[in-house]
C-alpha positions as CSV (number, residue, x, y, z in Angstrom):
1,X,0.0,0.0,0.0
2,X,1.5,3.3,-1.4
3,X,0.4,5.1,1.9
4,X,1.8,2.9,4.3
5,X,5.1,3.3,2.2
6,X,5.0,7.1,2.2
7,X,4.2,7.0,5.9
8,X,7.2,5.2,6.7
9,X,9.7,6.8,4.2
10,X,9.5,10.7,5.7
11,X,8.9,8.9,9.4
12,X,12.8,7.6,8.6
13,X,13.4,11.1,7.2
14,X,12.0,13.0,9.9
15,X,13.8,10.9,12.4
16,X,17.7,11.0,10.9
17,X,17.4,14.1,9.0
18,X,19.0,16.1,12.0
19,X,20.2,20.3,11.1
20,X,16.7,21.2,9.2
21,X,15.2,20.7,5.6
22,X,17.9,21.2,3.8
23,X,19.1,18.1,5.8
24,X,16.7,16.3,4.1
25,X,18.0,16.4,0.6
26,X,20.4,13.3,0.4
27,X,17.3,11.3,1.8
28,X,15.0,12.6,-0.6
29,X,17.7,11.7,-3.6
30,X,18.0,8.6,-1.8
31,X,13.9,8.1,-1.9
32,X,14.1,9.0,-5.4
33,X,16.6,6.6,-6.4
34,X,15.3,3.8,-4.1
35,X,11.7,4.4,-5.3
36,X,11.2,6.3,-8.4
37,X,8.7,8.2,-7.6
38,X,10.2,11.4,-9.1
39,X,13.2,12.1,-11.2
40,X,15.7,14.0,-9.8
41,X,15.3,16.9,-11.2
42,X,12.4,17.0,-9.3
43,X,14.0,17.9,-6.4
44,X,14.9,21.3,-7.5
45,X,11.3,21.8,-8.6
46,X,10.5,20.4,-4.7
47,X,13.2,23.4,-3.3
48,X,12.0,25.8,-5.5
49,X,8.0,25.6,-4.5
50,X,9.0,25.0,-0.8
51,X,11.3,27.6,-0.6
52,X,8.6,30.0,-1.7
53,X,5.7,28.9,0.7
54,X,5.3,29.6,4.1
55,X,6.5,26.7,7.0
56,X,9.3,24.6,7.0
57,X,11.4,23.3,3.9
58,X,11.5,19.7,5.2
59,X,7.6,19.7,5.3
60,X,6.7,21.2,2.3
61,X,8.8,19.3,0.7
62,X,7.5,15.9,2.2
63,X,3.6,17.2,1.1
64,X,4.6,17.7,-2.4
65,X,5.8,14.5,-2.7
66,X,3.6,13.0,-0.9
67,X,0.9,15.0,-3.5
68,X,2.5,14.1,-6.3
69,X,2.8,10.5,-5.3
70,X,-0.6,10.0,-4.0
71,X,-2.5,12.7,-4.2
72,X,-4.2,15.1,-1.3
73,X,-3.9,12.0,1.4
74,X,-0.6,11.1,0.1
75,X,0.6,14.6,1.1
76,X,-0.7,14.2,4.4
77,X,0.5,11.2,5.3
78,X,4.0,11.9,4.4
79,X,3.4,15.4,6.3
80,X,2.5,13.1,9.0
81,X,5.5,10.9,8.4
82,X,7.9,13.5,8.3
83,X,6.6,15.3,11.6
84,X,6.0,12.6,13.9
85,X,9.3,12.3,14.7
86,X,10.3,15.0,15.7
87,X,7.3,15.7,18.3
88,X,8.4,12.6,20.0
89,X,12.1,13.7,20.8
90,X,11.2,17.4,21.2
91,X,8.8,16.2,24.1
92,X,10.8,13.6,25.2
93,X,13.7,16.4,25.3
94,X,11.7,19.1,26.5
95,X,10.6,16.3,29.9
96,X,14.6,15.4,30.5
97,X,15.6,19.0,29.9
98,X,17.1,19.6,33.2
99,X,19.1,16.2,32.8
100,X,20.6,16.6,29.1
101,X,21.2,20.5,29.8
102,X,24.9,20.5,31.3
103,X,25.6,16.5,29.9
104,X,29.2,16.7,27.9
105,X,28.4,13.9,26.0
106,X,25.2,15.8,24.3
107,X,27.7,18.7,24.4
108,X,30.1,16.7,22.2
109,X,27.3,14.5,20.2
110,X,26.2,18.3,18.9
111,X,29.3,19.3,18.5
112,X,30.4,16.4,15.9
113,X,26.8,16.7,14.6
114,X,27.2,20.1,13.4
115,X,30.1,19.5,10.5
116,X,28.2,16.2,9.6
117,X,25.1,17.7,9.0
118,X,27.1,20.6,7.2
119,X,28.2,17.8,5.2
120,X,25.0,16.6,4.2
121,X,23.5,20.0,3.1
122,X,26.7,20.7,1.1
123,X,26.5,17.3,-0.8
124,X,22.8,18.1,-1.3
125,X,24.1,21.4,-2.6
126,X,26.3,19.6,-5.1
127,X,23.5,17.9,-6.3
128,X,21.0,20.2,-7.1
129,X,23.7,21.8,-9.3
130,X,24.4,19.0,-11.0
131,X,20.7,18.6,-12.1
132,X,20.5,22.7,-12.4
133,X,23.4,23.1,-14.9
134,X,25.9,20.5,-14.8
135,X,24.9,17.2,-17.0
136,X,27.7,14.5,-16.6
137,X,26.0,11.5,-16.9
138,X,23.9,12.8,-20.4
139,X,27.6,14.0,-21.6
140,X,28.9,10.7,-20.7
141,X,26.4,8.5,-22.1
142,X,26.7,10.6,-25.5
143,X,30.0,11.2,-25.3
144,X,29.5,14.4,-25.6
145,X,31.4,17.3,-23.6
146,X,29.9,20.1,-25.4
147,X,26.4,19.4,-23.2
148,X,28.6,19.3,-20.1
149,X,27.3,22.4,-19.2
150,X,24.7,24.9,-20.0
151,X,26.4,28.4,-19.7
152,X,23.4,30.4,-19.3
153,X,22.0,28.3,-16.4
154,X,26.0,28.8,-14.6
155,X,25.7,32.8,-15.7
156,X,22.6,32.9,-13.8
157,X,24.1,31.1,-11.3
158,X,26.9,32.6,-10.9
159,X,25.0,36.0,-10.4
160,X,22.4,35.0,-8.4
161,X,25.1,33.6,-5.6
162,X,27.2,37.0,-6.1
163,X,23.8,39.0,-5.6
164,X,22.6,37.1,-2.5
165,X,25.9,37.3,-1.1
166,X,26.4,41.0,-1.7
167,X,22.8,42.4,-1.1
168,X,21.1,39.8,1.3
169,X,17.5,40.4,0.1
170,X,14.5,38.2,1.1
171,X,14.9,34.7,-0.6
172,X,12.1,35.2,-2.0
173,X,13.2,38.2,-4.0
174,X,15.5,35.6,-5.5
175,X,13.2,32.8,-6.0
176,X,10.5,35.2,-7.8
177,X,13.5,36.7,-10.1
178,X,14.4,33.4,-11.0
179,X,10.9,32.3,-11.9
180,X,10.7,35.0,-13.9
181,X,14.2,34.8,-15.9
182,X,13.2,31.3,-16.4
183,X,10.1,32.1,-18.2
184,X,11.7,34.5,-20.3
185,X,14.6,32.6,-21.0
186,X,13.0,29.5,-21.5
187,X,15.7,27.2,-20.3
């Protein structure tokens, strides 16, 4: 039963995908690759449309999929799936506060979490470019370099990182220019 199977795919999400949505990325490649329920380049699509609605990343991106698996229950089962989790150890945590607050070994577990889960969300990173504007496996399997890379997509790229790091606007700013450059563009 798809549902069941959606349900317990984001609950093992939810659970090990520790640091945030972006944190979820490598399991959602891995859910894609493990189920094929959406291409890759879905995911982009997924960061894009979560990116620009209200809530958190790592939920909207587990009702899209869940939507576009299943339909209206399939989104809120994996919304379910993906949550559930976390409301377990945030009120088991929140009941043991006073006995985890001055523990070293939490101290240290955070501590070594922190560059793993950096780890994840910069492997995630490498990803999404490589289905944004990088095509290495198409230029392999027509051994082809000249498709390696589409230059306007790395332009764009390359200026929307140089604008977001030089001006900070609202990411949404960003997400609505691109949108519309896309359009116009049509790439």
């Amino acid at each position: 039963m798809i549902q069941l199977r959606l349900f317990w795919e984001f609950f093992k999400i939810g659970l090990f995908a520790v640091g945030g949505g972006m944190a979820t990325l490598p399991f959602l490649k891995a859910l894609s690759e493990n189920t094929g329920w959406y291409p890759m380049s879905f995911i982009t699509d997924m960061i894009a449309i979560s990116e620009s609605t209200p809530g958190p990343i790592g939920i909207n991106m587990a009702t899209y999929v869940g939507y576009n698996v299943a339909g209206f229950f399939g989104g809120m089962i994996a919304t379910a799936g993906v949550t559930i989790p976390s409301v377990i150890i945030v009120t088991f945590v929140a009941k043991n506060l006073e006995k985890f607050k001055d523990n070293p070994l939490i101290s240290r577990a955070f501590y070594g979490l922190r560059p793993a889960v950096t780890g994840l969300i910069a492997a995630a990173g490498m990803d999404v470019m490589m289905t944004s504007f990088l095509f290495i496996k198409e230029a392999v399997a027509k051994n082809d370099i000249t498709i390696l890379v589409n230059p306007l997509k790395l332009v764009v790229f390359i200026v929307f990182l140089w604008s977001i790091c030089k001006y900070k606007k609202h990411p949404v700013s960003y997400i609505a220019l691109g949108a519309v450059i896309g359009i116009v563009l049509h790439f």
